[in-house]
Backbone bond lengths (Angstrom), bond angles and torsions (degrees), N, CA, C in turn:
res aa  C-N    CA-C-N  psi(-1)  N-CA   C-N-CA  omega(-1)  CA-C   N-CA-C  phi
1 X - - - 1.433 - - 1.520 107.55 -
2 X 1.527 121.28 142.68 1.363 133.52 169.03 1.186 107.96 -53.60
3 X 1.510 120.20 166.92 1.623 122.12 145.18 1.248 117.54 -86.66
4 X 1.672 114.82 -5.52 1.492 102.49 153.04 1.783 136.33 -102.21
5 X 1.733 88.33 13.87 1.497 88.60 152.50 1.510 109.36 -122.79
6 X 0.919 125.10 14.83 1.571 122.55 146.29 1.212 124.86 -56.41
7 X 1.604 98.93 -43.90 1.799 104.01 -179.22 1.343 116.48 -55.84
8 X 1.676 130.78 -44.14 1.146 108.33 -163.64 1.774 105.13 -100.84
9 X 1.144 103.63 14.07 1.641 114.36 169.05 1.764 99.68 -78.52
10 X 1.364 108.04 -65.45 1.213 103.39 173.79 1.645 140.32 -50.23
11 X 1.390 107.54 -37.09 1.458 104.75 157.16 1.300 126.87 -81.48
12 X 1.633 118.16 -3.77 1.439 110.54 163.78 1.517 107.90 -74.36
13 X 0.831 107.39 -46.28 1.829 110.94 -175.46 1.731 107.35 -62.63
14 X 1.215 118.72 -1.15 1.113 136.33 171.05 1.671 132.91 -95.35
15 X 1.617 93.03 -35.70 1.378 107.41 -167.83 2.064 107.72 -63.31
16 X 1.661 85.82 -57.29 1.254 82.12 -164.37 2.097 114.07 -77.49
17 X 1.193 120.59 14.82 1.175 118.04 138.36 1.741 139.54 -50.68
18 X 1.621 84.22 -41.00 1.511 97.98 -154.42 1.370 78.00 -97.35
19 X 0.906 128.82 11.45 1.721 101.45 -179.10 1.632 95.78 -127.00
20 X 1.067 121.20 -1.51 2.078 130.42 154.51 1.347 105.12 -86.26
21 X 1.297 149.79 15.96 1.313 155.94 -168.44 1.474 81.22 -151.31
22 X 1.295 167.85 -44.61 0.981 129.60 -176.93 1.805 134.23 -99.90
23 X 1.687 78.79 -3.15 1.753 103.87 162.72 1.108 120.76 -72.93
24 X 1.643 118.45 -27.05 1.450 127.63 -179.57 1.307 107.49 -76.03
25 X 1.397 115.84 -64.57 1.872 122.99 -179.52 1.300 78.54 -42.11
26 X 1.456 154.47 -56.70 1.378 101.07 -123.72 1.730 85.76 -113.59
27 X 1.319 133.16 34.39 1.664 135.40 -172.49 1.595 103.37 -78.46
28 X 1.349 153.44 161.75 0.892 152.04 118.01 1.500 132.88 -101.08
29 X 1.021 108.05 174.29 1.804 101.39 -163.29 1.459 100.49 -134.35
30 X 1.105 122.33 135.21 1.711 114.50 162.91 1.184 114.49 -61.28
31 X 1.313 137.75 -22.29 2.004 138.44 -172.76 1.592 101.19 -72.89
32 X 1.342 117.95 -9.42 1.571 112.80 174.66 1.105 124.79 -58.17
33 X 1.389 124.62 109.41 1.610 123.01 -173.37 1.485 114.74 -46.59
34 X 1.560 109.76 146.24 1.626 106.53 160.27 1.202 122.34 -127.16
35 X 1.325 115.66 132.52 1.627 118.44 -176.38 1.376 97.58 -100.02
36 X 1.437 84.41 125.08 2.047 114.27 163.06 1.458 115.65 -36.15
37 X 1.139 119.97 113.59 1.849 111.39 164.12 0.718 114.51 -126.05
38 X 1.219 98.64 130.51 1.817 136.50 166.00 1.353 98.35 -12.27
39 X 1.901 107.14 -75.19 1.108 119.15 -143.47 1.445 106.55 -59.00
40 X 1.375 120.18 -52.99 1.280 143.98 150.31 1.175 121.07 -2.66
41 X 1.651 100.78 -61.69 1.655 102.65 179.35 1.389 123.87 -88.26
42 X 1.867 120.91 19.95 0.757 127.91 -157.75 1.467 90.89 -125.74
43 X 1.477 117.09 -18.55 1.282 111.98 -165.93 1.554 100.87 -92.29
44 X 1.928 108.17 -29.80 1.398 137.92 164.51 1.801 104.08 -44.04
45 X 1.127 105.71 -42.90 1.873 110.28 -174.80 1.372 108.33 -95.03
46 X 1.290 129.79 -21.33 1.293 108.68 166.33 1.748 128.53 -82.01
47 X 1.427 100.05 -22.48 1.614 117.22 -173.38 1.488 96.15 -87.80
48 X 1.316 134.72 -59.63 1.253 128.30 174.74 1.314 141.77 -85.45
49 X 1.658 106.65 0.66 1.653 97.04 -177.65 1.812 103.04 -141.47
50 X 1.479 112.87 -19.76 1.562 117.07 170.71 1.392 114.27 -55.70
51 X 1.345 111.58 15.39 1.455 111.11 160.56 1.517 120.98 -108.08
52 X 1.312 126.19 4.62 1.259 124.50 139.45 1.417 127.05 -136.27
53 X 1.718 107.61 -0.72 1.261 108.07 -179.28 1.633 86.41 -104.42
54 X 2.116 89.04 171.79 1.227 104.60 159.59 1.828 106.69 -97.79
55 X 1.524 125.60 116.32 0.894 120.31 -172.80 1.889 124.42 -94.62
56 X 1.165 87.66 -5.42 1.604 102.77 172.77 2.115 129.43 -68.29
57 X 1.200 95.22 -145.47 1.991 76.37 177.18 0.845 96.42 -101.96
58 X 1.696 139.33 -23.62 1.402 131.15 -149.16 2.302 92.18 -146.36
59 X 1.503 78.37 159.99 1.616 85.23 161.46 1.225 113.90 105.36
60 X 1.967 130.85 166.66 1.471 124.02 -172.41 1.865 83.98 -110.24
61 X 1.670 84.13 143.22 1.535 105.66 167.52 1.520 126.25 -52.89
62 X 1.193 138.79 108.91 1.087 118.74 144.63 1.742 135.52 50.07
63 X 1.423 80.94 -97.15 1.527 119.09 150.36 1.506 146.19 -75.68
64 X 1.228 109.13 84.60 1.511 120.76 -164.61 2.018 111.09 -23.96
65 X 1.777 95.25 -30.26 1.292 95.93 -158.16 1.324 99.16 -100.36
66 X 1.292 128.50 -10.37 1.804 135.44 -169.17 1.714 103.63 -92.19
67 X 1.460 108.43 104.41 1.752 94.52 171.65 1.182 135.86 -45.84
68 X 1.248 148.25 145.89 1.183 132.14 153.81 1.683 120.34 -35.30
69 X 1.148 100.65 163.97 1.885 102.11 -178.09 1.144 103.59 -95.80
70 X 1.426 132.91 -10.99 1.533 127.84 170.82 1.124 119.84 -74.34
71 X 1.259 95.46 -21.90 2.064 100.84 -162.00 1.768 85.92 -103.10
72 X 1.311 124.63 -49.34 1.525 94.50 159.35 1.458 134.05 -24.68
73 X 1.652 92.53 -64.13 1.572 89.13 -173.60 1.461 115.30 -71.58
74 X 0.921 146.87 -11.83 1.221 161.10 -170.91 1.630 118.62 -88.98
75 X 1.546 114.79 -14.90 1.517 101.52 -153.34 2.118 90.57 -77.48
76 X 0.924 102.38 169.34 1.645 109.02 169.67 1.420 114.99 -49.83
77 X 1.181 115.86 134.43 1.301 123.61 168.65 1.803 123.38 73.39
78 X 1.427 95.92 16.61 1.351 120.60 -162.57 1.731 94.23 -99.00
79 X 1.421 108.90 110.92 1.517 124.75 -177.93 1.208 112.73 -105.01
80 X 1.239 130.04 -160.12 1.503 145.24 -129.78 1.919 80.91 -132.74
81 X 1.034 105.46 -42.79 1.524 123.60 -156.19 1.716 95.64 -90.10
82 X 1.427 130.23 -72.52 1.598 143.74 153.47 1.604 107.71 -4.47
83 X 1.472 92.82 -71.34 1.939 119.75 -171.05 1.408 97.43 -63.64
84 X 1.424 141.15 -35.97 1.524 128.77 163.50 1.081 131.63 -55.93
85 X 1.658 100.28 -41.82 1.433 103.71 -171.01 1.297 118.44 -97.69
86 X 1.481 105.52 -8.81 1.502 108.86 172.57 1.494 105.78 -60.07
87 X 1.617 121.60 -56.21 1.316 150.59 165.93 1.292 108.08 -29.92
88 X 1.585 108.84 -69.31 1.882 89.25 169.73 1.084 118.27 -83.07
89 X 1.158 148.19 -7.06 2.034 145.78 154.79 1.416 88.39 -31.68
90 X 1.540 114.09 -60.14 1.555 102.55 -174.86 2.154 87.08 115.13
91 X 1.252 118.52 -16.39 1.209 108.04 -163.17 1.307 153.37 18.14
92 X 1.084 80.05 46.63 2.063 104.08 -176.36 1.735 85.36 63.15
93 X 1.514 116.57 84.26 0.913 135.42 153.35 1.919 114.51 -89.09
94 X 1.588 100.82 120.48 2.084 93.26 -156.54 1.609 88.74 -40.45
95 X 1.676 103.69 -165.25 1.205 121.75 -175.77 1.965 99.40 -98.48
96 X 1.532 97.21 -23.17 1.770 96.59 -164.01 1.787 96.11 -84.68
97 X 1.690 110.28 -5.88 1.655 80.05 175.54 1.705 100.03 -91.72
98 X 1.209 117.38 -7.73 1.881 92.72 159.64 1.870 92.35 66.15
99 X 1.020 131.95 32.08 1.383 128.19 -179.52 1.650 114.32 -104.20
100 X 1.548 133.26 131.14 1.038 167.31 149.76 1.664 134.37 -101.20
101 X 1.707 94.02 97.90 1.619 95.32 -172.17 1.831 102.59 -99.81
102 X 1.470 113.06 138.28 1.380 107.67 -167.38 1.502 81.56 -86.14
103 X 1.921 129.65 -179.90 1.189 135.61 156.44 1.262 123.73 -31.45
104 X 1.330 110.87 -82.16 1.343 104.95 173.09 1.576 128.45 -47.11
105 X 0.777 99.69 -30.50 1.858 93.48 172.11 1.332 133.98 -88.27
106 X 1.291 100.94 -24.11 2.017 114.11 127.71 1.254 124.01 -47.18
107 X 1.305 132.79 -54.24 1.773 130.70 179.32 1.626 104.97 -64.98
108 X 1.629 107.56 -34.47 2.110 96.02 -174.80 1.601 81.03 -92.52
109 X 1.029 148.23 -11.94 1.506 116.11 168.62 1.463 117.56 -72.05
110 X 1.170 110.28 -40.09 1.475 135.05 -175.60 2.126 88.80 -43.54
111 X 1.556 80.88 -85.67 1.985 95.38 162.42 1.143 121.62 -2.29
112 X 2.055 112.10 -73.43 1.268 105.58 163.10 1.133 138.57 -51.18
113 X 1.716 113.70 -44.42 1.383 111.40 -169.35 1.667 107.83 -72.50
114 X 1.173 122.11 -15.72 1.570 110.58 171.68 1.320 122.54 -96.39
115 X 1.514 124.26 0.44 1.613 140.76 136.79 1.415 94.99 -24.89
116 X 1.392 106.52 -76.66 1.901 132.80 -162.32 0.933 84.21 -23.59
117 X 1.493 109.89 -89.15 1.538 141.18 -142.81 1.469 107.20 -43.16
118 X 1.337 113.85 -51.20 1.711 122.77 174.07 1.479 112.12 -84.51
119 X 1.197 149.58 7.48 0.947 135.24 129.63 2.021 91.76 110.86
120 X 0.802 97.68 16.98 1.933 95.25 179.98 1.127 105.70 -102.97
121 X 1.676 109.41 145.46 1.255 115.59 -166.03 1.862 92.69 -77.55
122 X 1.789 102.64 163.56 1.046 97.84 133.16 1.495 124.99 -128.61
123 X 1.593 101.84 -163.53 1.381 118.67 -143.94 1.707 102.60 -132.56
């Protein structure tokens, strides 16, 4: 045998390695943790709810009838755990906002709204 038919013997016996090593890097899994962001849930509160809330640290909503998101996050006894599930209850969310928050976009809202509450900017 040549060394120029070695070559493409050798990168066949090669190929399909490198291409099971690059199916793997690139696999994903749903069990991959996700961390809540702030930023996220801030970008989540301005696109979906600054139309009747006030979503900032301070100020009246919009909407006479939509609380502010500070004083949400803020009322007594109002947790990490409370503020989720209020969020996915949906809390007598009307029928005309037609709104659906998946998990994760509940946990970085959650995120944001306890930014509020403590007074840190975000970013």
């Amino acid at each position: 045998m040549t060394a120029s038919n070695r070559i493409p013997s050798t990168l066949a016996k090669l190929a399909l390695p490198a291409l099971l090593l690059t199916l793997a890097a690139c696999e994903t899994t749903g069990d991959a943790p996700y961390a809540p962001d702030a930023s996220m849930g801030m970008l989540i509160a301005r696109d979906s709810c600054a139309g009747c809330h006030q979503t900032g640290l301070n100020g009246d909503s919009p909407n006479e009838d939509a609380t502010p998101f500070h004083e949400v996050a803020s009322r007594p006894g109002m947790t990490e755990e409370s503020l989720a599930a209020w969020l996915r209850d949906g809390h007598n969310y009307p029928a005309e906002m037609n709104l659906r928050l998946e998990p994760h976009q509940v946990d970085s809202l959650v995120a944001y709204m306890l930014r509020l509450r403590s007074g840190q900017p975000i970013s």
